[in-house]
N, C-alpha and C positions, 0 to 999 in steps of 0.2 A: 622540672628541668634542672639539672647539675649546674652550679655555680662558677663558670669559666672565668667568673672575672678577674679572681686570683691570679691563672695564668697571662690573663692579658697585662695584666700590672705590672707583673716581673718584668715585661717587653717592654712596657712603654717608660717604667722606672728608669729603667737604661739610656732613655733619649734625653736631653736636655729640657727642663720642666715646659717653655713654651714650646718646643717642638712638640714635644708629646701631646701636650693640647690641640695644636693643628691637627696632626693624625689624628689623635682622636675622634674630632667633629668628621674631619674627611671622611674615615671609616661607617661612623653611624649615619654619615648622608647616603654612602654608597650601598649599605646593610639596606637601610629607607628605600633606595629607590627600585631596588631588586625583591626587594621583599621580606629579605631573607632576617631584616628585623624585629619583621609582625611572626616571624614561625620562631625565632630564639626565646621570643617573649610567651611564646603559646598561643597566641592570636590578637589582632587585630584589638587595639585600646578603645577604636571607637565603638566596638559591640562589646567589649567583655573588659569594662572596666574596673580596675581596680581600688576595690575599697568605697565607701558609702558615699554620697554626694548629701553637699552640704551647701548651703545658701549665706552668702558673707557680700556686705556692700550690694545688695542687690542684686548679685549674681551667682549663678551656679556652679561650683566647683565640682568637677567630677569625684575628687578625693580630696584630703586634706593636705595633703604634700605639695611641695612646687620646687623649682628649678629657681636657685637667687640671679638676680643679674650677676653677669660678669662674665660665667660661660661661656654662653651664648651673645657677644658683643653685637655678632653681625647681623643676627636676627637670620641664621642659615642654617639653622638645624629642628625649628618649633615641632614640624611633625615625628621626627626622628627622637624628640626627647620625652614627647605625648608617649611614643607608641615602647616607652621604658616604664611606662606609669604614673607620669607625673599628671597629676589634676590643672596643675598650673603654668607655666614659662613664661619668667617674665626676662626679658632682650635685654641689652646694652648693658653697658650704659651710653645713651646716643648723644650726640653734640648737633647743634647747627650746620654744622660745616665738618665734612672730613678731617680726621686727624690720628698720626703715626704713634702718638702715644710717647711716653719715655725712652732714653735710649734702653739697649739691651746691654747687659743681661737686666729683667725687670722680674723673674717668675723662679720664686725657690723651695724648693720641699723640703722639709724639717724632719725627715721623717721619722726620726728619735721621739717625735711629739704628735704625730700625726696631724700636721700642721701645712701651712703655706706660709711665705711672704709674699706680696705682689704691688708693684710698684708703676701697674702698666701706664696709666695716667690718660683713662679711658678714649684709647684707641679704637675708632672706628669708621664706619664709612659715611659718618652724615647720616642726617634724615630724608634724603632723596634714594641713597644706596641702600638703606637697611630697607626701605620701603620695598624697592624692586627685590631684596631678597626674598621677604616676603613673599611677594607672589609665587614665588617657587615653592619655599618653604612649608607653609603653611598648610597647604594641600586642603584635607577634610581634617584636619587638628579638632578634636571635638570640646579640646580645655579651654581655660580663659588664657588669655595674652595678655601679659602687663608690656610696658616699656617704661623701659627706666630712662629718664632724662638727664641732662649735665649741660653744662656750661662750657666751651670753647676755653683753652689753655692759655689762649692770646687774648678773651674779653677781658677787661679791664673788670675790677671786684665790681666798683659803682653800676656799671652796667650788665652785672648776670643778672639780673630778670629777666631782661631783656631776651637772654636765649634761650631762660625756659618757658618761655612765650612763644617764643618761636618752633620750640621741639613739641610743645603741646599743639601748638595749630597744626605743624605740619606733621603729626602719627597720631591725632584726634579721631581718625577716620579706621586709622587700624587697629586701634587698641580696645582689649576693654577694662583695663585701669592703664594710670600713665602715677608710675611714681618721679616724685622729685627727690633726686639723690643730693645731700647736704651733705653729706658725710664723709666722701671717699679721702682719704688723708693722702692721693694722690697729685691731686690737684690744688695747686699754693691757693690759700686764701679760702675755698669752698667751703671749711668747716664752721665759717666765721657768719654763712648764711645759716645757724642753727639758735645765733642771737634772736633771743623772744621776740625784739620790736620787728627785727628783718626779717625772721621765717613769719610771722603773723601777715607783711606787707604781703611777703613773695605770695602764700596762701591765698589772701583776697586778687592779688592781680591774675592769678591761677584761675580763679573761680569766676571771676570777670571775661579773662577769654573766655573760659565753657561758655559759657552764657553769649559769646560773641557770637560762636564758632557753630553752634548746636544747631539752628537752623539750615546750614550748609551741609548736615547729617542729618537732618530728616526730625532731627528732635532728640538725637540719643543723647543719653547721659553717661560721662565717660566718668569713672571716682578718680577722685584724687587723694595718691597716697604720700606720705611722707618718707623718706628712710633715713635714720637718726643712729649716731656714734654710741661705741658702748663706753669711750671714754669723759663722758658728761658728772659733771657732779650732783648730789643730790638736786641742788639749789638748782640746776637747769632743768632736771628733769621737770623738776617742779613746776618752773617759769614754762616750760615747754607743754607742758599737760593743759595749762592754763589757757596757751594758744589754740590748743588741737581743740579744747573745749568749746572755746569763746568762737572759733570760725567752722566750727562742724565740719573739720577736714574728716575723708569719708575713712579715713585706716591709717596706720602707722606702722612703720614694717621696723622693728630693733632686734640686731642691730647691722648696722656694717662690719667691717674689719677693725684692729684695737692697734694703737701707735704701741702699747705699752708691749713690754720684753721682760717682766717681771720672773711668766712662766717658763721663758724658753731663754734663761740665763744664763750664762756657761755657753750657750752653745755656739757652733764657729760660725752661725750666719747672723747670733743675736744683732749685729750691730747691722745689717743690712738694713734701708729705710724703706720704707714703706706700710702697707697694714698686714698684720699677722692675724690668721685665720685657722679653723679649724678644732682639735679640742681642747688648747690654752685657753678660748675664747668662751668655751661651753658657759662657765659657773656665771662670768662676766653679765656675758650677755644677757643670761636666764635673769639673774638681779637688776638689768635695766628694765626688762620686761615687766617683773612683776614689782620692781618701782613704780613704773608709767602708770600698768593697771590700775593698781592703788589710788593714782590718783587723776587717772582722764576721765573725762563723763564714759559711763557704762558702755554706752551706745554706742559707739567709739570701736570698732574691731584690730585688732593688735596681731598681726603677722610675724611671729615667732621667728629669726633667723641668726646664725650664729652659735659654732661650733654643735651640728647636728650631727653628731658621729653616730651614735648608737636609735634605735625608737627609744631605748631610756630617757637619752637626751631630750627626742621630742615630746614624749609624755610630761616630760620635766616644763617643758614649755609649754604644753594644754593647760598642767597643772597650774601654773604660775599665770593662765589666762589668756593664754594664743586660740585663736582663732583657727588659724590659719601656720605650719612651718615650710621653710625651705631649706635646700640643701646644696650648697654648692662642694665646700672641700669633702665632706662627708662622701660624695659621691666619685672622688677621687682616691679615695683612701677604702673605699667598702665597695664600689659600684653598684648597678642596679637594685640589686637583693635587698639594698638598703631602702629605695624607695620601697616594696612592696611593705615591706615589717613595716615600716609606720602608717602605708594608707590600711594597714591592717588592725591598725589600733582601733579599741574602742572610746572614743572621747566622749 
């Protein structure tokens, strides 16, 4: 099949960066519901999947590839991102309770860098709303579903546990991993849950619901993932590996988006706030990876994420000891073409 995504780029480049996002998802729900996105892809993902299935936390990935949160906030497009190639989709990032997120402008393209900024300040529909999208969404999705969890803009620091309790009770039933996101440099204060003593509590009381919740599911076991900054220093990683060890959190995803603007200097959106993503963040990120690896228990699976531009990049991250990558800006800057070349890798 010929590579249109080129052209679609050129279109959607032209729209202001969140707008373009909207049409976008609108587009591939309406490609989805007509069909007309299982015949661009060549057929249908859930019979002629792409790339080898592999078993990580338990469960079976169709490919190695996955969709990062952030995308997909609303949890409204899972079948439509399956039937691009991804083994994976993981949603949100979702909050307790509904919320609009930062003001606008929040969403900026670099494209001198093949970059983003994004300063959305995880906007979404609550975990009752992304639930019912679900239902729609989801279809015969034949991947795994992660959802990414967070903490309400208005809780108080003291009391975010408290909502990731709450977001893991209420998408326990739909998920099959639920990560806890620490890391978004969006939201005042959330980085500050990445402190060893705190992400160790947050972990056990995580692991204490499952164990609440699990019988109300029949018995299933949902993993519990962590998602960790690539702006950490040694000394955290360090203290942080120590955690992941000591509570057999089930996977680690590094990393999110980077505060730092070192790579994208000079340039006229450097001083925008928020986290910068894409290939500034590539070399970063791959070095928190194979920090971690280095030093969490083996057993431990590590989801590669952060500046996936090229399958170099992801091989770069098998190689460094990912398990598992995703692709969010990559997939903005390259489109689909790019999921295939890496569930095409051989790891």
């Amino acid at each position: 099949m010929p590579d249109l995504y080129p052209l679609a780029r050129r279109l959607l480049f032209a729209l202001d960066a969140e707008k373009a996002h909207h049409v976008t998802l609108a587009m591939m729900r309406a490609a989805d519901a007509t069909g007309v996105l299982g015949c661009l892809t060549g057929s249908s993902r859930a019979s002629d999947p792409v790339g080898s299935a592999v078993e990580v936390m338990g469960l079976e990935f169709p490919n190695r590839v996955g969709l990062a949160a952030g995308l997909d906030k609303t949890g409204s497009a899972v079948h439509a991102f399956g039937e691009i190639g991804f083994g994976h989709v993981e949603i949100g990032t979702v909050t307790p309770l509904p919320q609009p997120g930062n003001d606008k402008p929040r969403l900026f393209r670099l494209k001198e860098h093949d970059a983003i900024i994004n300063r959305m300040g995880f906007n979404n529909p609550g975990v009752e709303g992304m639930l019912v999208n679900l239902s729609y969404s989801r279809k015969d999705f034949s991947g795994v579903l992660g959802i990414n969890i967070g903490k309400n803009a208005v809780t108080p620091a003291e009391e975010a546990i408290s909502d990731y309790l709450l977001c893991l009770e209420g998408v326990y039933g739909a998920a099959d991993y639920i990560t806890a996101n620490l890391s978004s440099p969006n939201t005042k204060g959330l980085r500050d849950l990445q402190n060893a003593d705190t992400c160790r509590e947050l972990i056990r009381r995580l692991q204490e619901k499952r164990e609440e919740v699990k019988p109300d599911h029949g018995g299933k076991h949902v993993p519990i993932v962590i998602k960790i900054a690539p702006d950490l220093s040694d000394e955290a990683i360090g203290a942080l590996a120590g955690v992941f060890s000591e509570t057999r959190i089930d996977g680690v995803i590094t990393t999110n988006t980077t505060i730092s603007r070192e790579a994208v200097a000079g340039h006229a959106l450097e001083k925008e706030a928020g986290g910068l993503s894409g290939a500034p963040l590539t070399k970063a990120s791959t070095a928190v990876l194979a920090r971690l690896r280095a030093e969490l228990d083996s057993a431990i699976p590590i989801i590669g994420s952060g500046g996936v531009m090229t399958a170099e990049d992801a091989q770069a991250k098998f190689d460094a000891g990912a398990a598992l990558v995703q692709v969010y800006t990559g997939l903005v800057y390259r489109g689909p073409r790019l999921v295939e070349e890496i569930a095409a890798l051989r790891v």
